[in-house]
C-alpha positions as CSV (number, residue, x, y, z in Angstrom):
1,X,-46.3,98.6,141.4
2,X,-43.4,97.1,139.8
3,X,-39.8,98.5,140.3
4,X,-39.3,100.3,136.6
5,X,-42.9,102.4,137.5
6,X,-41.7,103.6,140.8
7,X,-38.0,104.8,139.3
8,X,-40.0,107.1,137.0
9,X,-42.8,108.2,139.1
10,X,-39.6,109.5,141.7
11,X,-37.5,110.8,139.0
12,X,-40.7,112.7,137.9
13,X,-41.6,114.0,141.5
14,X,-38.5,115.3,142.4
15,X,-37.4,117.1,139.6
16,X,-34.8,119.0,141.2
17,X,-32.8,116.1,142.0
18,X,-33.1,114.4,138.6
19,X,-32.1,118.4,137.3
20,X,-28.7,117.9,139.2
21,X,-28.1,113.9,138.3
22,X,-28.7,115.3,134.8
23,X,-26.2,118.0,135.2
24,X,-23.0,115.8,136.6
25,X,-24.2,113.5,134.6
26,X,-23.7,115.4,131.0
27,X,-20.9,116.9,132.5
28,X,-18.9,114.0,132.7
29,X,-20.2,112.5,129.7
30,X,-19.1,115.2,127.6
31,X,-15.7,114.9,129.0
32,X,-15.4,111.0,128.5
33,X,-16.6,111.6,125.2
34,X,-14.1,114.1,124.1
35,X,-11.5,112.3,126.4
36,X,-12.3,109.3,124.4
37,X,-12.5,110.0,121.3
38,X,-9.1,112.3,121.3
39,X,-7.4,108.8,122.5
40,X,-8.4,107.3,119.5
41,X,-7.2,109.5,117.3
42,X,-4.4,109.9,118.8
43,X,-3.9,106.1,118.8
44,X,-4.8,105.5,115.0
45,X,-2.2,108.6,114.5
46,X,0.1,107.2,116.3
47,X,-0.3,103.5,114.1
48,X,-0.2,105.2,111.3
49,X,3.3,107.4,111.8
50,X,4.8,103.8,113.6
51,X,4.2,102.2,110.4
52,X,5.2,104.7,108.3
53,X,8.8,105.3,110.0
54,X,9.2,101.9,111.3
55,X,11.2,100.1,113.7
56,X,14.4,97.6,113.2
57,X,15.7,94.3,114.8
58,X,19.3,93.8,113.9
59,X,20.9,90.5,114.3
60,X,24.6,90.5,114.2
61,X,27.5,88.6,115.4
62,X,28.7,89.5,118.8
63,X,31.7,91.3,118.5
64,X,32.2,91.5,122.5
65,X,33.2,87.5,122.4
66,X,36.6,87.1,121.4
67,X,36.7,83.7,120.7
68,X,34.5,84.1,117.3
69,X,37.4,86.3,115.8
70,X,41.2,85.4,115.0
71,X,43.6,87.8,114.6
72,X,47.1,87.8,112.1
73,X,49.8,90.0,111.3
74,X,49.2,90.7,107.3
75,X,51.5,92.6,104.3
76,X,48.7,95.3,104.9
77,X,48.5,95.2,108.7
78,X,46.4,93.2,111.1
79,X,43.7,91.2,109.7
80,X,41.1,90.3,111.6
81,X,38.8,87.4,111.1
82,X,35.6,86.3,112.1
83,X,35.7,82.1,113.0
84,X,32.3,82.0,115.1
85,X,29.4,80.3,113.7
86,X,27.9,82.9,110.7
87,X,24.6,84.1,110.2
88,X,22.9,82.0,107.1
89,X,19.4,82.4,105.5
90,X,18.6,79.2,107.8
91,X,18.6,81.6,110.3
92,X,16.8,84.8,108.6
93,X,14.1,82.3,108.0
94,X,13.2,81.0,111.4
95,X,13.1,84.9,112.1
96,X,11.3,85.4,109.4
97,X,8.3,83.1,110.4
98,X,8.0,85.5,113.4
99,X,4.7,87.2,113.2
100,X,4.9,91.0,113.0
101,X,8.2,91.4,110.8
102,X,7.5,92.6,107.7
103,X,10.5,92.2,105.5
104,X,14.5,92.0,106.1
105,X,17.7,93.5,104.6
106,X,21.1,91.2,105.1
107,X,24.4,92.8,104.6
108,X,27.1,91.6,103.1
109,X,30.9,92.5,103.5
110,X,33.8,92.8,101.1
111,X,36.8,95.0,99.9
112,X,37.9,95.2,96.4
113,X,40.3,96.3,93.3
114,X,38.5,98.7,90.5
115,X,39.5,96.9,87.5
116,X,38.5,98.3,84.7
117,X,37.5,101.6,85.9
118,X,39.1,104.6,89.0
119,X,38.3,104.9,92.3
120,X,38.2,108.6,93.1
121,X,41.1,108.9,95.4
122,X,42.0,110.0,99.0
123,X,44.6,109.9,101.0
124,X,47.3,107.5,100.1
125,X,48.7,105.3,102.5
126,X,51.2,102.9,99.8
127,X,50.1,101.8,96.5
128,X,47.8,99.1,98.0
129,X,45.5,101.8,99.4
130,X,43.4,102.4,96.5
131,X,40.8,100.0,96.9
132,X,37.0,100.1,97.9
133,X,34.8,98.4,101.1
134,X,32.1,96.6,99.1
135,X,28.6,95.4,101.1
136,X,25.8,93.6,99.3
137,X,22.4,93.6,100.7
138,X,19.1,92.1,100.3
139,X,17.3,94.9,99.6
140,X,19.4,98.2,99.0
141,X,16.1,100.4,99.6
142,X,16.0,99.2,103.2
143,X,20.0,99.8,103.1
144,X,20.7,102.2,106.3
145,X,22.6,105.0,103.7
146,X,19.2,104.8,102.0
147,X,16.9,104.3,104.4
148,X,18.9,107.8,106.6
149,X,18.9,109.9,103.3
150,X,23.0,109.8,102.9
151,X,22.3,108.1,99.4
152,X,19.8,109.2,97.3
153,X,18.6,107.0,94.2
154,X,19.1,109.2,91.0
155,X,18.7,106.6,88.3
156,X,18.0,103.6,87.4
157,X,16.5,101.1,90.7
158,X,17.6,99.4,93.7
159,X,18.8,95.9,94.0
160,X,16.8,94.0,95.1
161,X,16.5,89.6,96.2
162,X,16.6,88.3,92.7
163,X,19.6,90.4,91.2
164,X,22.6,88.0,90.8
165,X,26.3,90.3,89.7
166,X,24.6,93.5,90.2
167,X,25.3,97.0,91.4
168,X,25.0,100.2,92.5
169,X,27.6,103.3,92.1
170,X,27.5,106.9,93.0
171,X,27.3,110.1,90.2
172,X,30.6,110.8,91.4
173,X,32.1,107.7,90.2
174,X,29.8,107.0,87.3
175,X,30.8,111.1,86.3
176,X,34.6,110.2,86.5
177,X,34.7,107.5,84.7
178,X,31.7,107.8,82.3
179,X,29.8,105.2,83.6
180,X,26.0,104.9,82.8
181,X,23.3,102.7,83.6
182,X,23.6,98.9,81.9
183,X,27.7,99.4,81.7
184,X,29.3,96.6,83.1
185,X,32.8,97.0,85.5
186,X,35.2,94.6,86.9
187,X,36.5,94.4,90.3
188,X,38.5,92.1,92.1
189,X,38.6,91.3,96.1
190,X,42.0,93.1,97.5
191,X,42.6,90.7,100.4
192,X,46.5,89.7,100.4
193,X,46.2,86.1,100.7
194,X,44.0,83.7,98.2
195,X,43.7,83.5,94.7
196,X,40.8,86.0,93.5
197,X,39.2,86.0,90.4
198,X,37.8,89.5,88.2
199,X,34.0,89.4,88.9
200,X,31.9,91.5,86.5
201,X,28.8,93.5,87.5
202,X,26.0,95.7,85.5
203,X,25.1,98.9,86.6
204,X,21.3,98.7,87.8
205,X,21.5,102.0,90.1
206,X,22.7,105.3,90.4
207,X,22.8,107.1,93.9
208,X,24.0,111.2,94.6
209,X,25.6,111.1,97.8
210,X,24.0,114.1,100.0
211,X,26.3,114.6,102.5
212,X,29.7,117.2,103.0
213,X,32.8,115.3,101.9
214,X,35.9,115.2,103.7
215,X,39.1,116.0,103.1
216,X,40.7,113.6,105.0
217,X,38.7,110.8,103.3
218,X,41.1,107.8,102.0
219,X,39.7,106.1,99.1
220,X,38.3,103.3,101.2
221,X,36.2,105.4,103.6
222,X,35.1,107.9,100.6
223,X,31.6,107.1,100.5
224,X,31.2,108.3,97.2
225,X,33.2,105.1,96.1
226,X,30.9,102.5,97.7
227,X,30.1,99.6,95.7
228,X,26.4,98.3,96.4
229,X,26.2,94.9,95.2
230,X,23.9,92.0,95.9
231,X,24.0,88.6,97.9
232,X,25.2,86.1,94.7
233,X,28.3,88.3,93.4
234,X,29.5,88.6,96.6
235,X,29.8,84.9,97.0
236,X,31.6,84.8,93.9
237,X,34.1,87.9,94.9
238,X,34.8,86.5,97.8
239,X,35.0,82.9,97.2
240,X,32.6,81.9,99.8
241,X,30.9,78.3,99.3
242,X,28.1,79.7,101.2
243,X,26.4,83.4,101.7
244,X,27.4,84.9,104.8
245,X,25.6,88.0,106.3
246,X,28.9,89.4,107.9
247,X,27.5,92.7,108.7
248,X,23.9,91.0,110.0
249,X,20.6,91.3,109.5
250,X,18.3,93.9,110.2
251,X,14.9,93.2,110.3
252,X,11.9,95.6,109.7
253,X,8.5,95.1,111.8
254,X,5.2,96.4,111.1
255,X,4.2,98.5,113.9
256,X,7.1,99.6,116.5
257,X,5.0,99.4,119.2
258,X,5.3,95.6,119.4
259,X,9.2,95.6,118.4
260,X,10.5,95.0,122.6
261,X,7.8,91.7,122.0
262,X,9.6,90.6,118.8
263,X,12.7,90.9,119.8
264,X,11.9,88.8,122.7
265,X,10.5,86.1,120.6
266,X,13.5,86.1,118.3
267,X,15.8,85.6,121.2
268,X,13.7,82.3,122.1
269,X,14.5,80.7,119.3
270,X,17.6,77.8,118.5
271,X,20.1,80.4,117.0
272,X,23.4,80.2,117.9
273,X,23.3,83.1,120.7
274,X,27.2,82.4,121.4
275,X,28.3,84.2,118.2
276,X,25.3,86.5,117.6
277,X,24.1,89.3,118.9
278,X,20.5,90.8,119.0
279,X,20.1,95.3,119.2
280,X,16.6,96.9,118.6
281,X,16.4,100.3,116.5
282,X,13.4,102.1,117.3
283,X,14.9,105.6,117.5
284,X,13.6,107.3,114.1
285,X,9.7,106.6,115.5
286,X,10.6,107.8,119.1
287,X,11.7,111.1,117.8
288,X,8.6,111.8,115.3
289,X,6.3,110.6,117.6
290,X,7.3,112.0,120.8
291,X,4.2,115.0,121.1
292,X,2.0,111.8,120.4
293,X,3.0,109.6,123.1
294,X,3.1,112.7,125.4
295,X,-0.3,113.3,124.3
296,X,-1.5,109.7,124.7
297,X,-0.3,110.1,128.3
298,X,-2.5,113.0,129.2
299,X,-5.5,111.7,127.6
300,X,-5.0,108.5,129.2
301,X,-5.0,110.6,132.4
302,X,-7.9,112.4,132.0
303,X,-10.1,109.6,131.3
304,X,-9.0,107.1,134.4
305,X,-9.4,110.3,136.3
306,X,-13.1,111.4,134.8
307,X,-13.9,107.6,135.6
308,X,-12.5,107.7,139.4
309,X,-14.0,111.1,139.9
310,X,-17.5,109.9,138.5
311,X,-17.5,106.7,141.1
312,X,-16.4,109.5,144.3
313,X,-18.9,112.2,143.2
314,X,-22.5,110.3,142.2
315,X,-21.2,107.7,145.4
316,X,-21.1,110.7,147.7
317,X,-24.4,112.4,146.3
318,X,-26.3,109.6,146.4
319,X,-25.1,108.3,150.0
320,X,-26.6,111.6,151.1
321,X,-29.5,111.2,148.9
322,X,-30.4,107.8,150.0
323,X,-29.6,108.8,153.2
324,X,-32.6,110.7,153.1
325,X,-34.9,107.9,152.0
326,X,-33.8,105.7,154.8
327,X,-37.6,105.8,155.6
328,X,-38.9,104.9,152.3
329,X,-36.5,101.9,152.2
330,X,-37.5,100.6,155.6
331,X,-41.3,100.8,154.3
332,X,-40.9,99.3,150.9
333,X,-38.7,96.2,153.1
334,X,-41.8,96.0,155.5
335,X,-44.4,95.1,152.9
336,X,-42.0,92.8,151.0
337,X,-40.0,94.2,148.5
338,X,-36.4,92.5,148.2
339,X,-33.7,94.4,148.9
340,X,-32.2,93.6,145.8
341,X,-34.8,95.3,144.1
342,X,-34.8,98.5,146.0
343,X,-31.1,99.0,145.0
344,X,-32.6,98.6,141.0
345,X,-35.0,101.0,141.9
346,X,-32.1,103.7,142.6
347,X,-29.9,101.8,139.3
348,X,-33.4,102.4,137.6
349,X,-33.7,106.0,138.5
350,X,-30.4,106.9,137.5
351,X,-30.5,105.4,134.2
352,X,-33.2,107.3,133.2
353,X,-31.5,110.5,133.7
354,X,-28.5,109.1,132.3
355,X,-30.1,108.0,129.0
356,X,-30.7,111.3,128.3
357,X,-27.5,112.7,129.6
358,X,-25.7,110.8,127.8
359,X,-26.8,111.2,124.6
360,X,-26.8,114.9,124.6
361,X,-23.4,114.8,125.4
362,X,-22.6,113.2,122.0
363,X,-23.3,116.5,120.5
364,X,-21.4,118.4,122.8
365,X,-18.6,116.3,122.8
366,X,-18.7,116.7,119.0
367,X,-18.3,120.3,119.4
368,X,-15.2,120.5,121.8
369,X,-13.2,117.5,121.0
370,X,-11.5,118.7,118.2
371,X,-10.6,122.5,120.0
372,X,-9.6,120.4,123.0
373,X,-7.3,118.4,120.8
374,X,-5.3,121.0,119.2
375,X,-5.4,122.6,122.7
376,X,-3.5,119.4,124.2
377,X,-1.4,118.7,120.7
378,X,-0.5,122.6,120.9
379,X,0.7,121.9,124.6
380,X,2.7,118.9,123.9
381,X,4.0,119.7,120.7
382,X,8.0,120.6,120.0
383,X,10.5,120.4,117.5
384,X,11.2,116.6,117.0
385,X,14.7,116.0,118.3
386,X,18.0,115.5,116.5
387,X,18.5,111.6,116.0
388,X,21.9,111.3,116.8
389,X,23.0,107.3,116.6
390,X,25.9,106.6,119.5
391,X,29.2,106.8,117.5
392,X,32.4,105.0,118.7
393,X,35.4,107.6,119.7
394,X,37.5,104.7,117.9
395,X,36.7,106.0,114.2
396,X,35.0,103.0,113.7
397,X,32.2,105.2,111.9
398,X,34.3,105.7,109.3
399,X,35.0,102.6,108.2
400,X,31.6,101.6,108.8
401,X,29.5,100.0,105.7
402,X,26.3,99.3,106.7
403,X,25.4,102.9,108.1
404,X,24.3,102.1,111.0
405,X,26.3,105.6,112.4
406,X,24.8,108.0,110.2
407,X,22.6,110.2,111.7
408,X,18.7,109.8,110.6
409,X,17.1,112.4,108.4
410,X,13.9,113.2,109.4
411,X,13.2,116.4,107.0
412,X,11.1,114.0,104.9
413,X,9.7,112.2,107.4
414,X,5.9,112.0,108.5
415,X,5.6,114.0,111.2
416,X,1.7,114.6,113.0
417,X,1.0,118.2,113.3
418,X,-2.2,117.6,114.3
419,X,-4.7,115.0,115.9
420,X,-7.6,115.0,113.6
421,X,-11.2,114.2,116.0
422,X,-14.1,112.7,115.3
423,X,-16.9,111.6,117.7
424,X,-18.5,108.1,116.8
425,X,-21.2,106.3,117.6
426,X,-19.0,103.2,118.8
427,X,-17.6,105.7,121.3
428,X,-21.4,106.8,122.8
429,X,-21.6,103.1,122.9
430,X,-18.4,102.6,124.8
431,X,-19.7,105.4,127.2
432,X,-23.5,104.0,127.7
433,X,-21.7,100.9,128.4
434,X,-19.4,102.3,131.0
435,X,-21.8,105.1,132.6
436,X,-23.8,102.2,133.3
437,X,-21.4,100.1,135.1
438,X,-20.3,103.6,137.3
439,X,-23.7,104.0,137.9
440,X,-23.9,100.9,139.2
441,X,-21.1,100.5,141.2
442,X,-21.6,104.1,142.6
443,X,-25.3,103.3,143.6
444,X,-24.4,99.7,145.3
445,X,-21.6,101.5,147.4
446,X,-24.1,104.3,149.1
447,X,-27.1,101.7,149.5
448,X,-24.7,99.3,151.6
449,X,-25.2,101.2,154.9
450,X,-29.0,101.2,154.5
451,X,-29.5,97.6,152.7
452,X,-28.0,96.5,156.3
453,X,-30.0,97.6,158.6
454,X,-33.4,95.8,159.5
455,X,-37.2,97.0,158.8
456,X,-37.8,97.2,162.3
457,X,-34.7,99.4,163.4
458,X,-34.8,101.7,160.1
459,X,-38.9,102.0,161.3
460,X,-38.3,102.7,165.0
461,X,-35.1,105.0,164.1
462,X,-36.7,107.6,161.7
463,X,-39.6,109.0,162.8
């Protein structure tokens, strides 16, 4: 009688055991199932709200080594002056070649004269104070007052890597001076030394400024008066041979979750790390996601302990099961079968139970997943935190162009309220595949006792 034969003639003779198997068996199916396929959705959730918000890699020049900056007394106080190495597209591209980043935004830095138009004005502090910190960007969509919901586009488009003597302006300052889109103004850098020439820009963009204005403003930290321009007319404002990202580079990946891995292979490359500096914004996704990756924890939980608790359990049963048939192995050794084969026999046995098992518990793992998901999401679930960014007690954030101190809105962000389930037939696969191998391991583990004792002794010990 081969091995496959015996399994099923046992199975079908002792029905009450197979009855039990069957029941721990579909138990712990059905939770593996819904364990599993609420970890999937919560990880294609997850992917899909990381790349949504996204994460940033900023590379900047190090401001904590005080050899890359010079400082002199000026008619307008102190000027300070960066003389380390500067950040170049050279060096944007080697990043850029980094797989996983997505796209990049470089930012500029300037200050300049209006021209041929007003600033609105704050407080005065002489009559060299009316002027305006300029940056230019790369791309102003991915320009942190954008990107954080302090400027909003109203008109018109944002600059983008092919604009040359662009720029954007507020509705404030297009209101006061009657400025509309395809108008052309003329501003001039305001540094006290050098000979600077009127640079002329057309209006591409329009942005509302969203937040509360203060009083205590001066025209150069009014927001309202910044000056968006791109990469080529700053070059030409500030009589640079070159372009220079002053206020770095930030650089936008494709799914956060890899951003720590990025940033490590950016940090490997032949940059010049004695003037630059390397900081890693993943903040806006950490906030949105956070009932997901509490979520993802549990799940996570559940399922290595369904898969620890299934080895104990059937390894305990069936040590006291096979216990029992101590007799039956030391018969079926005395005429010749392999030991090897007895412990299929048991494998065997199992499997057929767990066939069935198993695939009834697709359809009750289809019923409970998705309750058990909004259960868990329910559980998990608060109100996504306030992104506050870490702002200097210096006043730094006020004279700060790039943004990077403004705190993120996440009003219009993505948020998940809810974990949408569905049971697959990949996942039934994925938990034939490891029942099978539990089965397996469990069933080797309680046959080891047995499988060493001789015929002879097992024949002479049990009567």
């Amino acid at each position: 009688m081969n091995t496959f034969k015996r399994a099923v003639l046992y199975m079908t003779r002792k029905r009450g055991k197979a009855l039990i198997i069957f029941l721990i068996l579909f138990v712990l199916s059905t939770f593996a199932i819904t364990g599993t396929s609420i970890l999937k959705a919560t990880q294609e959730t997850a992917l899909s709200l990381r790349r949504s918000v996204g994460g940033s890699i900023k590379l900047e020049l190090d401001e904590s080594k005080s050899q890359n900056w010079a400082y002199q007394q000026g008619a307008g106080g102190t000027i300070v002056d960066y003389v380390g190495a500067p950040i170049t597209d050279a060096d944007v591209q080697k990043i850029m070649n980094i797989k996983g980043i997505k796209d990049y935004n470089a930012v500029g830095d300037g200050s300049v004269f209006a021209k041929d138009f007003s600033f609105i004005q704050g407080i005065r502090f002489g009559s060299g104070s009316d002027y305006s910190r300029l940056p230019s960007v790369t791309n102003s969509e991915y320009f942190n007052f954008f990107k954080r919901g302090a400027f909003r586009l109203v008109e018109g488009r944002h600059i983008n890597a092919d604009d040359d003597h662009t720029v954007l302006i507020s509705t404030a300052l297009a209101q006061k001076n009657g400025l509309k889109l395809g108008d052309k103004i003329t501003v001039q850098c305001c540094y006290d030394e050098g000979s600077w020439p009127d640079v002329q820009l057309t209006i591409v963009g329009i942005y509302e400024f969203t937040q509360e204005v203060s009083p205590f403003f001066t025209t150069s930290t009014d927001k309202r008066n910044r000056l968006i321009t791109d990469h080529g007319a700053m070059r030409d404002i500030m009589q640079t041979d070159t372009i220079e990202y002053k206020n770095g580079v930030d650089f936008y990946v494709d799914d956060p979750k890899d951003i720590e891995q990025i940033a490590k292979e950016i940090r490997n490359l032949d940059l010049n790390w004695d003037c630059f500096a390397l900081s890693i914004d993943n903040t806006a996704y950490e906030a949105v996601a956070a009932s997901l990756t509490a979520m993802q924890s549990i799940v996570t939980g559940l399922i290595v302990g369904i898969i620890i608790f299934s080895i104990i359990i059937l390894t305990l049963i069936l040590s006291m099961w096979i216990r029992q048939r101590t007799r039956e192995a030391g018969i079926l050794l005395s005429i010749g079968i392999r030991k090897s084969n007895i412990i299929l026999q048991y494998v065997l046995e199992m499997l057929i139970v767990a066939m069935i098992a198993f695939g009834l518990s697709y359809f009750s793992g289809s019923a409970i997943a998705q309750e058990t998901s909004d259960l868990i999401f329910d559980q998990v679930t608060d109100t996504p935190p306030v992104v506050e960014p870490q702002t200097p007690d210096d006043g730094r954030e006020y004279l700060d162009i790039t943004g990077q101190y403004i705190s993120y809105d996440l009003s219009n962000m993505i948020t998940a309220d809810r974990v949408s389930v569905a049971v697959t037939p990949q996942i039934l696969i994925f938990v034939y595949l490891i029942g099978t191998q539990i089965i397996v391991i469990s069933v080797t583990g309680a046959s080891i006792r047995i499988m060493r004792m001789k015929p002879r002794y097992i024949l002479s010990q049990v009567s």
